[in-house]
OpenMM code with the backbone's topology and positions (N, CA, C; nanometers):
from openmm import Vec3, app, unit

residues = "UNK UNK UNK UNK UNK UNK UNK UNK UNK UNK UNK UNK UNK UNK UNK UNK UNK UNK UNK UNK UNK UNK UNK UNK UNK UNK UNK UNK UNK UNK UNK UNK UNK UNK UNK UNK UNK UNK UNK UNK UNK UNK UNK UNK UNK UNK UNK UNK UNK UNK UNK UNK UNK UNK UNK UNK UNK UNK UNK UNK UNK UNK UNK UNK UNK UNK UNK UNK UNK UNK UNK UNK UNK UNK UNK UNK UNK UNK UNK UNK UNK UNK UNK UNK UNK UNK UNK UNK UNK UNK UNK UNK UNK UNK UNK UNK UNK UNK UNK UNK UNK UNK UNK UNK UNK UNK UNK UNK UNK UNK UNK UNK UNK UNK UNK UNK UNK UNK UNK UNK UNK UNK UNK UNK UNK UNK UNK UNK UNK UNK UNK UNK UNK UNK UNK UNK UNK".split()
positions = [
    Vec3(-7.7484, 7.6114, -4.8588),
    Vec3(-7.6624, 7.5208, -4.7836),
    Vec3(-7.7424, 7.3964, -4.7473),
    Vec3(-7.6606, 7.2612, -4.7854),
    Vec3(-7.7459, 7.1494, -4.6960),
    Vec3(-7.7476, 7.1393, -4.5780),
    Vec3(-7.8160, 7.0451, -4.5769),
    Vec3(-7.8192, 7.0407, -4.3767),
    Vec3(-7.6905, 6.9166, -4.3773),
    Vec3(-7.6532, 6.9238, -4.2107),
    Vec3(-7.5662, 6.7994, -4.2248),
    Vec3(-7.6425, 6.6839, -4.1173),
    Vec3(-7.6186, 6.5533, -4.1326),
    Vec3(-7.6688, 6.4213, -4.0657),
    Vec3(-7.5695, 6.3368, -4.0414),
    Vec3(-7.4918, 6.4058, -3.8836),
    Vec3(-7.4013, 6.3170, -3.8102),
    Vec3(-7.4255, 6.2912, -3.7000),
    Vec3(-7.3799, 6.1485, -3.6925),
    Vec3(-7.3838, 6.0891, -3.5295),
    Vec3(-7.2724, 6.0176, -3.4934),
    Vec3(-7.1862, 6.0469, -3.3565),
    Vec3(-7.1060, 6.0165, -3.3209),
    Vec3(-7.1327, 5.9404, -3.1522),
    Vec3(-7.1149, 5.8099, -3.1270),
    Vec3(-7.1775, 5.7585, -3.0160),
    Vec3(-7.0300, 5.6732, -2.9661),
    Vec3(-7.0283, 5.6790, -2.7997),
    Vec3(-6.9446, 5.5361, -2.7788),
    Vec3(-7.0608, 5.4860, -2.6937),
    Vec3(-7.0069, 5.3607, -2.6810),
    Vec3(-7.1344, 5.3053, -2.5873),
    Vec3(-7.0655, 5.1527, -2.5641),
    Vec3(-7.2158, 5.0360, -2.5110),
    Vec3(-7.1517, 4.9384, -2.5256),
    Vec3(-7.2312, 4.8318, -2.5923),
    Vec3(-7.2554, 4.7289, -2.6463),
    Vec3(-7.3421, 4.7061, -2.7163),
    Vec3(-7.4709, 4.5863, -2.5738),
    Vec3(-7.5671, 4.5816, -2.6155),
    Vec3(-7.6799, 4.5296, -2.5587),
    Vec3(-7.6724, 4.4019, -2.6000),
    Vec3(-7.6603, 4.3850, -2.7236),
    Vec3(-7.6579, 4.2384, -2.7539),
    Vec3(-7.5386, 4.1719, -2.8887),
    Vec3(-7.5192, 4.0686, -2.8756),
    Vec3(-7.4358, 4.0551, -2.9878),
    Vec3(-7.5256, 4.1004, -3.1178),
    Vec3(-7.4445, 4.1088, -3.2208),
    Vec3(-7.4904, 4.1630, -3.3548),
    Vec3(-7.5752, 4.0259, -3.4376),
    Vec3(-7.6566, 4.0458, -3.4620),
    Vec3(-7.7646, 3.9275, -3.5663),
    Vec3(-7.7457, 3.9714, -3.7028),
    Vec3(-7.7024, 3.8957, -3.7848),
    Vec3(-7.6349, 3.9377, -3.9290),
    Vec3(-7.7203, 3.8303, -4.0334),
    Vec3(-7.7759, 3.9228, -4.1392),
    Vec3(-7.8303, 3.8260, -4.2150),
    Vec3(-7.8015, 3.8859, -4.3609),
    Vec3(-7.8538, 3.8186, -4.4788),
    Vec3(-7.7668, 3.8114, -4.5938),
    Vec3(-7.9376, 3.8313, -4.6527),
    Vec3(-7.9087, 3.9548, -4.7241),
    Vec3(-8.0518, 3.9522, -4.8585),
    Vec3(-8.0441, 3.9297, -4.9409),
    Vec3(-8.1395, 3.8973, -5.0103),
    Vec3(-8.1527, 3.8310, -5.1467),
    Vec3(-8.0378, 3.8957, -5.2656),
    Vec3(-7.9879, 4.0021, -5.2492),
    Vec3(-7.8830, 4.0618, -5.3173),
    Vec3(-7.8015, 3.9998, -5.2612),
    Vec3(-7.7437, 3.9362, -5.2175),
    Vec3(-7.6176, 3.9048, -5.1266),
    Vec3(-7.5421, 4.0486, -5.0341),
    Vec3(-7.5981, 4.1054, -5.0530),
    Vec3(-7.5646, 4.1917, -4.9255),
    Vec3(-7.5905, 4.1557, -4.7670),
    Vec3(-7.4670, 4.2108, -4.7181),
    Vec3(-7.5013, 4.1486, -4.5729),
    Vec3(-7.5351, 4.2711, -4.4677),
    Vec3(-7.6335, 4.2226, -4.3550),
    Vec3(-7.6599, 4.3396, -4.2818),
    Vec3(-7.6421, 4.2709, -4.1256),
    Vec3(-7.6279, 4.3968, -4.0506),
    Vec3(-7.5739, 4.3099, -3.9308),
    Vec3(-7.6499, 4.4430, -3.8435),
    Vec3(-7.7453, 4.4300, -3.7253),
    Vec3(-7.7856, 4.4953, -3.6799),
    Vec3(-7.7566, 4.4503, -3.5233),
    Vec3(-7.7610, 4.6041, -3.4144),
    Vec3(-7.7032, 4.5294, -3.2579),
    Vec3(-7.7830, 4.6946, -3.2041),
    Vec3(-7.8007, 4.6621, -3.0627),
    Vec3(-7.8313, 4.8047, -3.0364),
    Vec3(-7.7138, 4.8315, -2.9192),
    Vec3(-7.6737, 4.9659, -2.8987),
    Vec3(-7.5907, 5.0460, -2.8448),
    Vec3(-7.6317, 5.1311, -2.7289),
    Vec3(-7.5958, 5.0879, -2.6054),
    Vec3(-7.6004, 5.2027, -2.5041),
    Vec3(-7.5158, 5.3025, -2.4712),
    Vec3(-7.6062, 5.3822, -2.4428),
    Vec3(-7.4742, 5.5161, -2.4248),
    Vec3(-7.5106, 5.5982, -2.2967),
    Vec3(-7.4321, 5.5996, -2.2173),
    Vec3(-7.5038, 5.6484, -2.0929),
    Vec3(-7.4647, 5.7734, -2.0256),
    Vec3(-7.5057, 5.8773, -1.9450),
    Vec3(-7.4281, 5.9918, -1.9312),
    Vec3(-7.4973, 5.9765, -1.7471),
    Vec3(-7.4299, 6.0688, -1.6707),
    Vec3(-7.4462, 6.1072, -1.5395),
    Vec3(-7.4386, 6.2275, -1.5319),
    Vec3(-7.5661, 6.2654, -1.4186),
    Vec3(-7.5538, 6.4404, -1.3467),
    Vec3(-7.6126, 6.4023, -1.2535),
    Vec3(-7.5895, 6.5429, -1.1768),
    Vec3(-7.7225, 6.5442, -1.0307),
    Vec3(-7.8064, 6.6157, -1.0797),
    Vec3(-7.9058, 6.5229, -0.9687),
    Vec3(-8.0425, 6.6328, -0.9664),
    Vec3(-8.0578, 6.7319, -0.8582),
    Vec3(-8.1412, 6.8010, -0.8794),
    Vec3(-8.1645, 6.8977, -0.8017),
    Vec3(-8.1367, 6.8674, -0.6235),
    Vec3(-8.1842, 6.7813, -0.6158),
    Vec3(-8.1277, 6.7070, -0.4365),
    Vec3(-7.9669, 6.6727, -0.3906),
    Vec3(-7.8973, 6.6978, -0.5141),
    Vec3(-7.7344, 6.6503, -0.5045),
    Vec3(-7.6980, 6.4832, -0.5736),
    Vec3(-7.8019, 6.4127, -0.5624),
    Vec3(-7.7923, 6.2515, -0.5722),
    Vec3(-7.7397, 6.3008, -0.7433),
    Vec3(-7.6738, 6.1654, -0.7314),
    Vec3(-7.6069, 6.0934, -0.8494),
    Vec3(-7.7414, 6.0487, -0.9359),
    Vec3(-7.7461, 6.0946, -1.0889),
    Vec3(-7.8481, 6.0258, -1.1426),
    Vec3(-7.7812, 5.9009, -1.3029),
    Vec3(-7.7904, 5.8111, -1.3348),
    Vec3(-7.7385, 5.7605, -1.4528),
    Vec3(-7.8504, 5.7366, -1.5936),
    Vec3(-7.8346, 5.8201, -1.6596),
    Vec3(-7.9527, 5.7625, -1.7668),
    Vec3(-7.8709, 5.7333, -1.9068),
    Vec3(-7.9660, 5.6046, -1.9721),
    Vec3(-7.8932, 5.5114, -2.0438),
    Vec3(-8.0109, 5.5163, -2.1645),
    Vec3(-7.9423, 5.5533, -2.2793),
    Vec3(-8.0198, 5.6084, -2.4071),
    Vec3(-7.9909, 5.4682, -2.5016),
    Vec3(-8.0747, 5.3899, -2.5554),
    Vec3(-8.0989, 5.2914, -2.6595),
    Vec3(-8.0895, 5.2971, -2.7855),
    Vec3(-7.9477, 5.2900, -2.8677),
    Vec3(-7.9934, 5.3014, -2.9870),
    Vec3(-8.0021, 5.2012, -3.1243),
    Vec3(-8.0609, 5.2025, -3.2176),
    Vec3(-8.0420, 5.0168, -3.3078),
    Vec3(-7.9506, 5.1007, -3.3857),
    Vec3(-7.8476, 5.0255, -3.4072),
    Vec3(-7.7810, 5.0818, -3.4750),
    Vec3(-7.7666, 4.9321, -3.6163),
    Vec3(-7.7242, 5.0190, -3.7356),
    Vec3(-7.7383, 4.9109, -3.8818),
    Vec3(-7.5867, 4.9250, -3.9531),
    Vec3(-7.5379, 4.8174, -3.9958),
    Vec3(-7.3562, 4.8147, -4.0152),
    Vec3(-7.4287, 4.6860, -4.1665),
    Vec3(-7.3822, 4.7737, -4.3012),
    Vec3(-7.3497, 4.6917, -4.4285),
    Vec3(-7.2820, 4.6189, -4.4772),
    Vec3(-7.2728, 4.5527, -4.5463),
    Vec3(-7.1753, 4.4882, -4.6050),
    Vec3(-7.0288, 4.4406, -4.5309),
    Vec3(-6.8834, 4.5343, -4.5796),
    Vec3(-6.7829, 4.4713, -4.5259),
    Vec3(-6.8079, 4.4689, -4.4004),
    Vec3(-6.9100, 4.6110, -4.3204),
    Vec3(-6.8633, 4.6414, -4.1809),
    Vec3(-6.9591, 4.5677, -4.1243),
    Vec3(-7.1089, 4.4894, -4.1738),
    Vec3(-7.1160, 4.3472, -4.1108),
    Vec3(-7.0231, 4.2334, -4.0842),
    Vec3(-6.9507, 4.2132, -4.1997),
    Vec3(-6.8594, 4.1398, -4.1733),
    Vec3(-6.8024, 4.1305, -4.0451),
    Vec3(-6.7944, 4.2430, -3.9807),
    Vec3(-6.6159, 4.3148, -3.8712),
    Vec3(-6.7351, 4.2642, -3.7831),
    Vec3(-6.8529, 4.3493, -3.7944),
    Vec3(-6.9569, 4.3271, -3.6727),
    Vec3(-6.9665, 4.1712, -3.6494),
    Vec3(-6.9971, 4.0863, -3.7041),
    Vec3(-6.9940, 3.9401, -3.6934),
    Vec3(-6.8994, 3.8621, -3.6121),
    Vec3(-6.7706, 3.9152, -3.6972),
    Vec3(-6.6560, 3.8390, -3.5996),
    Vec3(-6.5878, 3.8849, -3.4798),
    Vec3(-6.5905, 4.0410, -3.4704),
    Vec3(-6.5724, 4.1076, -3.3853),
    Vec3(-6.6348, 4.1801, -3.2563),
    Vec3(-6.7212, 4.1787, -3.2706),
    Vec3(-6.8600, 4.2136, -3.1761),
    Vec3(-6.9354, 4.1917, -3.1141),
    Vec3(-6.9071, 4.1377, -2.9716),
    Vec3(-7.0062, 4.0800, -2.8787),
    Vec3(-7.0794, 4.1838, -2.7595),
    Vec3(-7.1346, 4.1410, -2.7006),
    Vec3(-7.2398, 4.1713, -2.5917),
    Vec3(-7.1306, 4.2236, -2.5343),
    Vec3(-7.1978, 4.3607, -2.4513),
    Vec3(-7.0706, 4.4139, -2.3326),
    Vec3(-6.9535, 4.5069, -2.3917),
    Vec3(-6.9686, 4.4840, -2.5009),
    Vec3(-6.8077, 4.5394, -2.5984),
    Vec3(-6.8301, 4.6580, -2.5852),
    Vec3(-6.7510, 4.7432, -2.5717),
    Vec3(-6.7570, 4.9251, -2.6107),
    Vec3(-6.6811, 4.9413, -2.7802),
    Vec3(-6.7971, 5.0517, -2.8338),
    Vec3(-6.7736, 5.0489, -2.9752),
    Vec3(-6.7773, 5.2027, -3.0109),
    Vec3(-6.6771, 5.3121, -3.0888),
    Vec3(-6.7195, 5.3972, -3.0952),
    Vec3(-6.8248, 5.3623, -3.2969),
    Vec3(-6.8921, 5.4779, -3.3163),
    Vec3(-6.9854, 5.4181, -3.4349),
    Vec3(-6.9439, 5.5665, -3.5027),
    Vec3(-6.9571, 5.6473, -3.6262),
    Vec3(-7.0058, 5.7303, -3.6369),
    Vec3(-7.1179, 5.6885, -3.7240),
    Vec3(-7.2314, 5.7517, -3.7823),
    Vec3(-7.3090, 5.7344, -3.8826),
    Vec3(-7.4139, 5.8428, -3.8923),
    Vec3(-7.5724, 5.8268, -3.9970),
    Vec3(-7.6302, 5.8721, -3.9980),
    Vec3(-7.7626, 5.8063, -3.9248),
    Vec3(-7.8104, 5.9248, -3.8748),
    Vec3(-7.9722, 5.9273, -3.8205),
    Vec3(-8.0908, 5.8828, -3.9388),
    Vec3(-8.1797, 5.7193, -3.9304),
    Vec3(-8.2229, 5.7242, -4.0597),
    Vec3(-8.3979, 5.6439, -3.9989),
    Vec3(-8.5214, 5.7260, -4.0041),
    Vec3(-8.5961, 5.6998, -3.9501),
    Vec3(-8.6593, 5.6337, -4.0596),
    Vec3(-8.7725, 5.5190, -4.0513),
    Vec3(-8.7959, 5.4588, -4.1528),
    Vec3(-8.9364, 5.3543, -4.1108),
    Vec3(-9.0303, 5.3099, -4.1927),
    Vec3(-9.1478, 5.2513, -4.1347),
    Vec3(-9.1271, 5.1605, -4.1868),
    Vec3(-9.2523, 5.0552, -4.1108),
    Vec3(-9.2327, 4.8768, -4.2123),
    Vec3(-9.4103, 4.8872, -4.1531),
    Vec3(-9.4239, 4.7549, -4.2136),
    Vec3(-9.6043, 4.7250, -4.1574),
    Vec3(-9.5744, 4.6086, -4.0717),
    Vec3(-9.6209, 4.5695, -3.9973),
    Vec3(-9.6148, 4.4569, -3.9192),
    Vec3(-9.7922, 4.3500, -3.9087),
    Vec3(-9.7981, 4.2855, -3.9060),
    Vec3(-9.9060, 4.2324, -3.8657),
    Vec3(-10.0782, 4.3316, -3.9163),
    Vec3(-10.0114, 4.3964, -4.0153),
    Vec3(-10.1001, 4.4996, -4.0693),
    Vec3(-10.1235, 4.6360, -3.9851),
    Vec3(-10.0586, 4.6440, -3.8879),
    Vec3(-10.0223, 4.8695, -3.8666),
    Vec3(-9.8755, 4.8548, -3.8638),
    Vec3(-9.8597, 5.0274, -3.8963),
    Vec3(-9.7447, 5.0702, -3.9543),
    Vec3(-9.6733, 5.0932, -3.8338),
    Vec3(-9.5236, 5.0344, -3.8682),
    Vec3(-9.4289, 5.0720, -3.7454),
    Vec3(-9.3076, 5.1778, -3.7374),
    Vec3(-9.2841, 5.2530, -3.6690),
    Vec3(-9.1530, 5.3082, -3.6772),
    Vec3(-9.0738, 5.2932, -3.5939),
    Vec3(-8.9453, 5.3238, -3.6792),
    Vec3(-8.8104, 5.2910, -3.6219),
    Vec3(-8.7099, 5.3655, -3.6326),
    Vec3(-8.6412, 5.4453, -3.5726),
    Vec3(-8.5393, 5.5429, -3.5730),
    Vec3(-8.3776, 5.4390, -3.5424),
    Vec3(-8.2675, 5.4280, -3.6738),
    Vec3(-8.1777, 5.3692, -3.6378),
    Vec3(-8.0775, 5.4972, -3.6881),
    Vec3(-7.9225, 5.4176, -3.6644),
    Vec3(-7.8134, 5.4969, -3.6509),
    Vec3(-7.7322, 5.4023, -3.7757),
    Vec3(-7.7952, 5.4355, -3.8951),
    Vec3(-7.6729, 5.3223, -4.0030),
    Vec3(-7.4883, 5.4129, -3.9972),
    Vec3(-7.4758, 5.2866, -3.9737),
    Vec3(-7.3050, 5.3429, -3.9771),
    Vec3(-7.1869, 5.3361, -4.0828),
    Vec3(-7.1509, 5.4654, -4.0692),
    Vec3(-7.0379, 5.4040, -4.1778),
    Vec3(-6.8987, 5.3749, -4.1497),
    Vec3(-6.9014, 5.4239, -4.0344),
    Vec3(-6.7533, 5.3910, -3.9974),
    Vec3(-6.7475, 5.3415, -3.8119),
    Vec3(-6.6912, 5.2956, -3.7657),
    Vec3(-6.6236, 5.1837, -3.6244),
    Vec3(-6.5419, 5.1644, -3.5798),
    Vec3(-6.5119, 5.2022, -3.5021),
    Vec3(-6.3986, 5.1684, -3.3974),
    Vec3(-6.4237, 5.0823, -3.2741),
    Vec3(-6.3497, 4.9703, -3.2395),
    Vec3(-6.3281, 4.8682, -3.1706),
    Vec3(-6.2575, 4.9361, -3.0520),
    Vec3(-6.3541, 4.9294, -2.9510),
    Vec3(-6.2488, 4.9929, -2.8074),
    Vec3(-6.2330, 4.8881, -2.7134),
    Vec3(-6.1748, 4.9146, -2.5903),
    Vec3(-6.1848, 4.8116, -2.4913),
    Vec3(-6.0473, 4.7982, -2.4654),
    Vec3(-6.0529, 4.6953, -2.3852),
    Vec3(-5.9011, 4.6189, -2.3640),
    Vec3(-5.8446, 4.5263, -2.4411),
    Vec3(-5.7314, 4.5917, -2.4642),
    Vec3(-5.6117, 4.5064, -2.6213),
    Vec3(-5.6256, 4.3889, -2.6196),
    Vec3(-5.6204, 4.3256, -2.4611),
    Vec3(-5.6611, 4.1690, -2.4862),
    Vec3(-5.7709, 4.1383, -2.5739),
    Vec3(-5.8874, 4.2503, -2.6053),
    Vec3(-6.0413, 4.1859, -2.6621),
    Vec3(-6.0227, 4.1701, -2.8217),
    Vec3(-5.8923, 4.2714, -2.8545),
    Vec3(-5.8882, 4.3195, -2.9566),
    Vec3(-5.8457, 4.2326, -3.0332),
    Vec3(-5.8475, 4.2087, -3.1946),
    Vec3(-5.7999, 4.1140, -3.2482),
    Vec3(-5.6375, 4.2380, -3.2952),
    Vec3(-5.5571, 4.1933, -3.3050),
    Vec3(-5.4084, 4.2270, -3.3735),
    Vec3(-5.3492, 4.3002, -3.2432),
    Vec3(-5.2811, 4.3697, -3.2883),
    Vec3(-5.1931, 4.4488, -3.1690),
    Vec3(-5.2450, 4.6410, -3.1415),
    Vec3(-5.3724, 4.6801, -3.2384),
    Vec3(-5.4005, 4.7899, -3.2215),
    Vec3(-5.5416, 4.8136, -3.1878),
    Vec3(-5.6163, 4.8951, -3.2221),
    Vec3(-5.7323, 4.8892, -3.2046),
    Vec3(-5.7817, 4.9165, -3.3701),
    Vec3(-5.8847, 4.8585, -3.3686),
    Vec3(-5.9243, 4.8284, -3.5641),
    Vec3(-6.0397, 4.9117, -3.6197),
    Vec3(-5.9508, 5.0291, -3.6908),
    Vec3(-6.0807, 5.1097, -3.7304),
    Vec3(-6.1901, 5.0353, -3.8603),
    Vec3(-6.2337, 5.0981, -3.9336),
    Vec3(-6.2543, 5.0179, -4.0431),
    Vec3(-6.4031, 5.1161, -4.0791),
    Vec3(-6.4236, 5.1006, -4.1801),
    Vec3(-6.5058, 5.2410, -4.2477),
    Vec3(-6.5329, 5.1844, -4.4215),
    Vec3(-6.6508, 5.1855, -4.4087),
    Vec3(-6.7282, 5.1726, -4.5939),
    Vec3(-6.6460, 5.3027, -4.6646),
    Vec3(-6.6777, 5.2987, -4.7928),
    Vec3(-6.5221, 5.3456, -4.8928),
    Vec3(-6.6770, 5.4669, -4.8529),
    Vec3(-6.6686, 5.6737, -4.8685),
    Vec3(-6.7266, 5.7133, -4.8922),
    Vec3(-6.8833, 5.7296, -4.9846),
    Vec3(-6.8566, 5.6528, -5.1337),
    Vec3(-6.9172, 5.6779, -5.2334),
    Vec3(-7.0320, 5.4954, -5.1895),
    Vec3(-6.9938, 5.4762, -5.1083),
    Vec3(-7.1047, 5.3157, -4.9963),
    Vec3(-7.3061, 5.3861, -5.0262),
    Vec3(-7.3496, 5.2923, -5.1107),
    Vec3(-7.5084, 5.3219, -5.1192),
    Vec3(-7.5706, 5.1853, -5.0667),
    Vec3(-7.6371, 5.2104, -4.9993),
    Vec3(-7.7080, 5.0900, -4.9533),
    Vec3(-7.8371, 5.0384, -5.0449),
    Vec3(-7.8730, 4.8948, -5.0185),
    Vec3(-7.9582, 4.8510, -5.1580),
    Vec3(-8.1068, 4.9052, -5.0662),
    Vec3(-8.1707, 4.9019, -5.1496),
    Vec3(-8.3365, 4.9338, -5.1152),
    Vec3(-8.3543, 4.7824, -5.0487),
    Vec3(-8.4354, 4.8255, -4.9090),
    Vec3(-8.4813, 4.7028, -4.8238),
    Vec3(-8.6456, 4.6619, -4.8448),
    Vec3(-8.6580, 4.5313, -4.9312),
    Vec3(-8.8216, 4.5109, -4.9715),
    Vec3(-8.8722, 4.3816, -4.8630),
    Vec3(-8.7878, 4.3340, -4.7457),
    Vec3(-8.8643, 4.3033, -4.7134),
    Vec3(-8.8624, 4.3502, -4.5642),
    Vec3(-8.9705, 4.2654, -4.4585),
    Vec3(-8.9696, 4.3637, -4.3105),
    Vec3(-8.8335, 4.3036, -4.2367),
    Vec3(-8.8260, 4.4214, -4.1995),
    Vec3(-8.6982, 4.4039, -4.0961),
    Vec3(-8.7156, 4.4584, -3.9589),
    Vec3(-8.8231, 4.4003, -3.8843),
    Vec3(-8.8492, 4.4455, -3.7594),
    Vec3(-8.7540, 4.4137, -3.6593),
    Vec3(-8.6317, 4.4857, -3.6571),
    Vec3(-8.5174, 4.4508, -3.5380),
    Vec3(-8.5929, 4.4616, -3.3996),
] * unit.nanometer
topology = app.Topology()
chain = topology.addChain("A")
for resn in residues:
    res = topology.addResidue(resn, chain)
    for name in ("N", "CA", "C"):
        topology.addAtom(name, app.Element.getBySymbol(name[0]), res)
């Protein structure tokens, strides 16, 4: 049996999305995502902790990310967990992101573009191109 590699997050985003175009003409659009949960601690108090994640959106669904996606927005994402190194300044860096394949636009209808809320999802058989140069988000 394989293993499976899903992630399902809502959150809200940290910053608008920075979208750039590689030498393939593929477009990539990267933003990071908070997601925050509440409990008590042991004393009764209210505690809030807020988990960081970079999340990476291809092609069409850069597109959506570009025109649709600002700072503050709540977004549900699903995707995969995809850890990956680059060199920087000569030592090696790592980076744990959340590439997505599919999005949902939440919030209030006013934010929304049309009259629903806009899913939108890479066709299944979606391969992403090999990344040759650094992409230190």
């Amino acid at each position: 049996m394989s293993g499976v590699n899903k992630v399902i997050l809502v959150g809200h985003l940290g910053k608008d999305p920075e979208v750039r175009s590689l030498e393939s003409g593929a477009k990539v659009a990267t933003f990071s995502l908070a997601t925050s949960e509440t409990y008590k601690n042991k004393e009764g108090q209210r505690v809030d902790q807020t988990e960081w994640h970079n999340i990476v959106v291809w092609r069409g669904l850069a597109d959506i990310a570009e025109k649709f996606l600002k700072k503050g927005g709540q977004v549900y994402i699903e995707g995969r967990i995809r850890n990956r190194t680059y060199e920087k300044d000569g030592q090696k860096k790592y980076i744990t992101e959340i590439n997505a394949d599919n999005l949902v636009l939440l919030g209030k209808k006013e934010a929304l573009p049309g009259e629903n809320r806009q899913t939108i999802a890479d066709p299944p058989d979606f391969e992403q191109p090999g990344i040759t140069e650094d992409l230190p988000f």
